[in-house]
C-alpha positions as a Markdown table, in Angstrom:
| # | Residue | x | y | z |
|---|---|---|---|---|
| 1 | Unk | -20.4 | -16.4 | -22.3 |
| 2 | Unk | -17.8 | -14.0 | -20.8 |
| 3 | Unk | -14.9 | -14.6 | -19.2 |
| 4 | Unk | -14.7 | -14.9 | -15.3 |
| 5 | Unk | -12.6 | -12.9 | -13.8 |
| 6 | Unk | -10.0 | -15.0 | -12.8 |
| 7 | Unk | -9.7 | -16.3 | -17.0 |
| 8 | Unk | -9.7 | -12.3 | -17.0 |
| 9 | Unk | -6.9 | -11.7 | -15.6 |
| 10 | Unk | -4.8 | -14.9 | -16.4 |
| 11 | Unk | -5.4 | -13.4 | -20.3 |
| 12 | Unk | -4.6 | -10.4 | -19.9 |
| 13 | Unk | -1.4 | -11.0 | -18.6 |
| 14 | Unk | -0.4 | -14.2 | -20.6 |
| 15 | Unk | 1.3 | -11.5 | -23.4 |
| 16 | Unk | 1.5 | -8.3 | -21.4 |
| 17 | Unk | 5.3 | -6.9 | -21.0 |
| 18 | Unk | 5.3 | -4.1 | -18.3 |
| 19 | Unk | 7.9 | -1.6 | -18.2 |
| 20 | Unk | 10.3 | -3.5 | -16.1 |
| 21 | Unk | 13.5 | -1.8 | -15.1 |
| 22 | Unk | 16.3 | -1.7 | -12.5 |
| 23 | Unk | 18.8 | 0.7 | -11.1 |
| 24 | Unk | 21.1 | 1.2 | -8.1 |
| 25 | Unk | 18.3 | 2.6 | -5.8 |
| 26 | Unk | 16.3 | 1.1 | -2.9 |
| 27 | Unk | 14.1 | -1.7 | -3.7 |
| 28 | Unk | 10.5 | -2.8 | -2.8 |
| 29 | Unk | 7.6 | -4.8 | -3.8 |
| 30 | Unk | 4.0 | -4.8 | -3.3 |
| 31 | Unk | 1.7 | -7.6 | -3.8 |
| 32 | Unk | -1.7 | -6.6 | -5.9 |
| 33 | Unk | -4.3 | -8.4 | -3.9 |
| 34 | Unk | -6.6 | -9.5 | -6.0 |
| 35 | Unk | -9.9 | -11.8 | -4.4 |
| 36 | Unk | -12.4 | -13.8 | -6.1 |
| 37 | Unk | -14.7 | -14.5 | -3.0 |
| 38 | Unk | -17.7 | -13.1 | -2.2 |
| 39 | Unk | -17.2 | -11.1 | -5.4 |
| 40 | Unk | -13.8 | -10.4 | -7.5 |
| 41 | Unk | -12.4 | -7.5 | -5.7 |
| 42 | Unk | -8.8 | -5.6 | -4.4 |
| 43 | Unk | -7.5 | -5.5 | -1.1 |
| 44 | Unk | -5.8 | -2.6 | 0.5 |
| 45 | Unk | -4.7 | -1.8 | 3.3 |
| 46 | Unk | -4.7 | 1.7 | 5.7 |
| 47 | Unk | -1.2 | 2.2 | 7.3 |
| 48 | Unk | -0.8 | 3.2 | 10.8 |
| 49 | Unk | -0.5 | 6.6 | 11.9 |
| 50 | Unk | 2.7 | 6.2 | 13.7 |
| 51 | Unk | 4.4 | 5.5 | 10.7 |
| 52 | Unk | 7.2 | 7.6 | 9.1 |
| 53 | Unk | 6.5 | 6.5 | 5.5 |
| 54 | Unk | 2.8 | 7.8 | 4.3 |
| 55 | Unk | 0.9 | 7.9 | 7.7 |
| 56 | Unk | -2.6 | 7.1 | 7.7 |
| 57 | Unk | -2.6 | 6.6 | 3.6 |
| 58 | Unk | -4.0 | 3.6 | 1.2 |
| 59 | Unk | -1.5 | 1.2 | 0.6 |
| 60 | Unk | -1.2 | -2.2 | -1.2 |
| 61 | Unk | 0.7 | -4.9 | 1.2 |
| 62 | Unk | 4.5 | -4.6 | 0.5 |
| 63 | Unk | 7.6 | -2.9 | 1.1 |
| 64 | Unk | 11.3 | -2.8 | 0.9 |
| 65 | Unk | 13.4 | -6.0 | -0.4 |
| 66 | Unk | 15.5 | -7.6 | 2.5 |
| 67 | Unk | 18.8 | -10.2 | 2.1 |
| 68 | Unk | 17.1 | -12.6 | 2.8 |
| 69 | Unk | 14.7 | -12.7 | -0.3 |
| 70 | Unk | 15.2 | -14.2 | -3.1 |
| 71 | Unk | 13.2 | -12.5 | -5.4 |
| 72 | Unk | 10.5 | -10.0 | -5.6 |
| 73 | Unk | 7.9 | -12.2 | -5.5 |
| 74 | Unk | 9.5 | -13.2 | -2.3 |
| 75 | Unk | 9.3 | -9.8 | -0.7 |
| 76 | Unk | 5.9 | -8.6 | -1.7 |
| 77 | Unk | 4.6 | -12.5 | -0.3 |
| 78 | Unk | 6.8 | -11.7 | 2.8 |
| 79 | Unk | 5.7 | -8.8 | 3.3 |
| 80 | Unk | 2.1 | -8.8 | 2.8 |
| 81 | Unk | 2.2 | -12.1 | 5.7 |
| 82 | Unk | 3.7 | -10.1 | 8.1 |
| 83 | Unk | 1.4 | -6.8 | 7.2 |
| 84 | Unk | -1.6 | -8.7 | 7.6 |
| 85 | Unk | -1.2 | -12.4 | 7.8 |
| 86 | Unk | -1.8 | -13.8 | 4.4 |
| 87 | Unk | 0.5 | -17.1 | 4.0 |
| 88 | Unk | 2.4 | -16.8 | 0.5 |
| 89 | Unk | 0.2 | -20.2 | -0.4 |
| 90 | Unk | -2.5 | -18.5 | -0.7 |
| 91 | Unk | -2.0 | -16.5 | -3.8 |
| 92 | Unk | -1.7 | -17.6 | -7.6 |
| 93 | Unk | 1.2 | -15.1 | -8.5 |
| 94 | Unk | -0.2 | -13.9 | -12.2 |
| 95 | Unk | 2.4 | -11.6 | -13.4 |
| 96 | Unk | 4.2 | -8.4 | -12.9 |
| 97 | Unk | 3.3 | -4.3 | -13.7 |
| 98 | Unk | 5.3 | -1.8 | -14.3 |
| 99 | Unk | 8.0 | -1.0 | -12.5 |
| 100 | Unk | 7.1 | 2.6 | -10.2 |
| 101 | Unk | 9.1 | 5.3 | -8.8 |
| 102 | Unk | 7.9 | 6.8 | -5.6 |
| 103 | Unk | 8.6 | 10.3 | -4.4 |
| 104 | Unk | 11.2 | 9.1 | -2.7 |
| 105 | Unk | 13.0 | 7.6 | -5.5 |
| 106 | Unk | 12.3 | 4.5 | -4.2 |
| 107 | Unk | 11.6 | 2.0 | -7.1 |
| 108 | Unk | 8.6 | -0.3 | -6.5 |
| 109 | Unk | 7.8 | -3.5 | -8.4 |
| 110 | Unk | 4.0 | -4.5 | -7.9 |
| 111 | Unk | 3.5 | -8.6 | -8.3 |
| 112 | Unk | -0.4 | -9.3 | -9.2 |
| 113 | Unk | -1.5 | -12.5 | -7.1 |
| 114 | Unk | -4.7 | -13.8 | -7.1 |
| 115 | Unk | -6.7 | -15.7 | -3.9 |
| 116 | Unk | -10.0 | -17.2 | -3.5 |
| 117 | Unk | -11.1 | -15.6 | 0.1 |
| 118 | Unk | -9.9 | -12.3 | 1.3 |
| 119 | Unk | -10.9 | -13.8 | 4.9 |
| 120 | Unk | -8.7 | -14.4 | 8.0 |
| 121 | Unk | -6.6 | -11.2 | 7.6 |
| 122 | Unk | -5.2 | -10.0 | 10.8 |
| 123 | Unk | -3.8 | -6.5 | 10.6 |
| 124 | Unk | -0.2 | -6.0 | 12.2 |
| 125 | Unk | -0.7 | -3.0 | 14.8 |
| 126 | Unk | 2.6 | -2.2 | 14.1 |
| 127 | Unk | 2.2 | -1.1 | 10.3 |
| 128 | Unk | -1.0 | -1.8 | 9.7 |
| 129 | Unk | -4.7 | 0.2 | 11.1 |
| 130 | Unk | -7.0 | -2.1 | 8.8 |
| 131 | Unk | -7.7 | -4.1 | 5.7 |
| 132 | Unk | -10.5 | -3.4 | 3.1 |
| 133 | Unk | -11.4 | -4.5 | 0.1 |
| 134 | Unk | -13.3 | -3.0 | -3.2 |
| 135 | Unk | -14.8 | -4.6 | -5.4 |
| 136 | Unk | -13.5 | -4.8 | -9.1 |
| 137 | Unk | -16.8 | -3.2 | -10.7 |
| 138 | Unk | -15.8 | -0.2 | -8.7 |
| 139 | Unk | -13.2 | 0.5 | -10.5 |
| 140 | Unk | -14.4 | -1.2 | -13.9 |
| 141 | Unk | -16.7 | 1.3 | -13.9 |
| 142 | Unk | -15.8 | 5.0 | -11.5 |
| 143 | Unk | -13.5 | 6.8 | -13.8 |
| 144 | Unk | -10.6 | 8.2 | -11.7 |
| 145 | Unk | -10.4 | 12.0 | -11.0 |
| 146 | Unk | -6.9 | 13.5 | -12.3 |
| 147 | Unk | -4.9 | 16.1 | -11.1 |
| 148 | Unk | -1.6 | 17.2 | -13.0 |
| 149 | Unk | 1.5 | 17.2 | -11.1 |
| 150 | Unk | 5.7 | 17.7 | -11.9 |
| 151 | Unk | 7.5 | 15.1 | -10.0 |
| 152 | Unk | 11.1 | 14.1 | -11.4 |
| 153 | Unk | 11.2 | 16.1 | -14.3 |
| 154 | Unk | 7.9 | 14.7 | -16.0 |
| 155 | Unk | 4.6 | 15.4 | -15.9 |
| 156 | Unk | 2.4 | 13.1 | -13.9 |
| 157 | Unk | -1.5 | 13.1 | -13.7 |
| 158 | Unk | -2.3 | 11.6 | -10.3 |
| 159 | Unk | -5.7 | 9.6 | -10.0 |
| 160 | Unk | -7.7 | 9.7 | -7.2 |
| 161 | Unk | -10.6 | 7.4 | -6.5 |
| 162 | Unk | -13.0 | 7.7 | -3.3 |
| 163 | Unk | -14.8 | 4.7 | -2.1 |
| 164 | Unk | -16.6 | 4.5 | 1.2 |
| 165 | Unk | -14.7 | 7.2 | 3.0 |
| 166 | Unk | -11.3 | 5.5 | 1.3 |
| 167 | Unk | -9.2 | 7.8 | -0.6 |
| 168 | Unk | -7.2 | 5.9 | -2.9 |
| 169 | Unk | -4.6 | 7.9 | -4.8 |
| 170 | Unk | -1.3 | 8.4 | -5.5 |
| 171 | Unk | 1.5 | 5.3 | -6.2 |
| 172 | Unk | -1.0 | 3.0 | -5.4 |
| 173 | Unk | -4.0 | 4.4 | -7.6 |
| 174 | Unk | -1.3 | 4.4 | -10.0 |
| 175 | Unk | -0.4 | 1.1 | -10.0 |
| 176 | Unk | -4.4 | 0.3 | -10.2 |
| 177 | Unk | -5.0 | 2.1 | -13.2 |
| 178 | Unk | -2.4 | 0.3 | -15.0 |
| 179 | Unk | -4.3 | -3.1 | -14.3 |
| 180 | Unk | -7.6 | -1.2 | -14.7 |
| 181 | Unk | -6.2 | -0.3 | -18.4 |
| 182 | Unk | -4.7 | -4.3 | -19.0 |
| 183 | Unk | -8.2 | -5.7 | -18.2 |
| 184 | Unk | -10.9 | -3.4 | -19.1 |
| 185 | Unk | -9.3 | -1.8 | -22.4 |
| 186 | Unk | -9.3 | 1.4 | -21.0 |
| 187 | Unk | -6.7 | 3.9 | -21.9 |
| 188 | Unk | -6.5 | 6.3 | -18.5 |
| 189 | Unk | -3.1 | 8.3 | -18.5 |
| 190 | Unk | 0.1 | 6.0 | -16.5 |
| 191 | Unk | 3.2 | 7.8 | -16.0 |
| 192 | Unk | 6.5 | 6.7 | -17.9 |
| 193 | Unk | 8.9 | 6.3 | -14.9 |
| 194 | Unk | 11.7 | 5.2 | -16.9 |
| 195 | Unk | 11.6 | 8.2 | -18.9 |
| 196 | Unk | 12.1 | 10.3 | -15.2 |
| 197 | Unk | 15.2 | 8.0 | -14.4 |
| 198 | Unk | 16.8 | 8.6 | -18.1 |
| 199 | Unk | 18.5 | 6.4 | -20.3 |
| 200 | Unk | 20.0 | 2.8 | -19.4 |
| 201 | Unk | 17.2 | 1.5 | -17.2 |
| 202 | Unk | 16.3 | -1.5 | -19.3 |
């Protein structure tokens, strides 16, 4: 019998070692929302369009560490509760991905937590325009469109997915390949971001 997704995901991260690495730079976290209930899928979030940082784009819950954290599983829980009202008891935290470098060399640690329901969200007007949620066999199954970019010295190839009038690319889609890859044994094209900071980011 194959495995359900939850036994899934606990697998494939019981061994995996991401690309984990620090530096004196601006930190954040985002919180991989995974949901089992209706159907196993991600949730993601549309920011608002008053924002300064990506207006109006895709975005997992997250953002940038604060002193009173004590870790980074702290901060993406934190933040996805005030973002859109999720209480940090509500997720399984499963493991880390790699660490990611945004464009503006901001470097982002995604934490993968898992809950049973995705309801009783409530978006917060002042980052937040709406929550959505696709299902896993979306992207199990919809191979991403690439585009080629030069961003901090390497070459990246961006994916793009388009789901219900969603565009989903950039940092994020990123991010989701990389799980995409861990689960389904797919080998889609992830950036090395240590390689764009240089040596010494172990």
């Amino acid at each position: 019998m194959p495995l359900q997704f939850d036994q899934r995901l606990k697998r494939g991260f019981a061994d995996y070692q991401p690309d984990i690495f620090s530096l004196d730079r601006p930190q954040a976290a985002v919180l991989v929302s995974l949901i089992m209930l209706p159907e196993p899928s991600v949730l993601l979030t549309v920011r608002a369009a008053h924002l300064n940082s990506h207006p109006g784009e895709v975005s997992f819950p997250g953002g940038m560490v604060e002193a009173v954290d004590r870790s980074l599983t702290d901060t993406a829980l934190r933040e996805t509760f005030e973002e859109i009202g999720f209480e940090p008891a509500r997720f399984d935290v499963i493991g880390r991905l790699s660490t990611t470098l945004s464009k503006n060399g901001v470097l982002v640690h995604p934490i993968v937590g898992l809950a049973q329901s995705g309801e009783g969200g409530q978006a917060s007007a002042d980052e937040i325009a709406e929550i959505f949620t696709v299902p896993w066999s979306f992207f199990a199954t919809q191979a991403p469109e690439l585009r080629t970019i030069d961003r901090h010295g390497i070459e990246f190839h961006i994916p793009h997915f388009h789901y219900q009038g969603k565009h989903i690319w950039g940092l994020t889609a990123m991010i989701l390949l990389e799980l995409i890859n861990l689960l389904e044994g797919t080998q889609w094209p992830t950036p090395d971001f240590a390689s764009a900071i240089g040596p010494g980011t172990g």
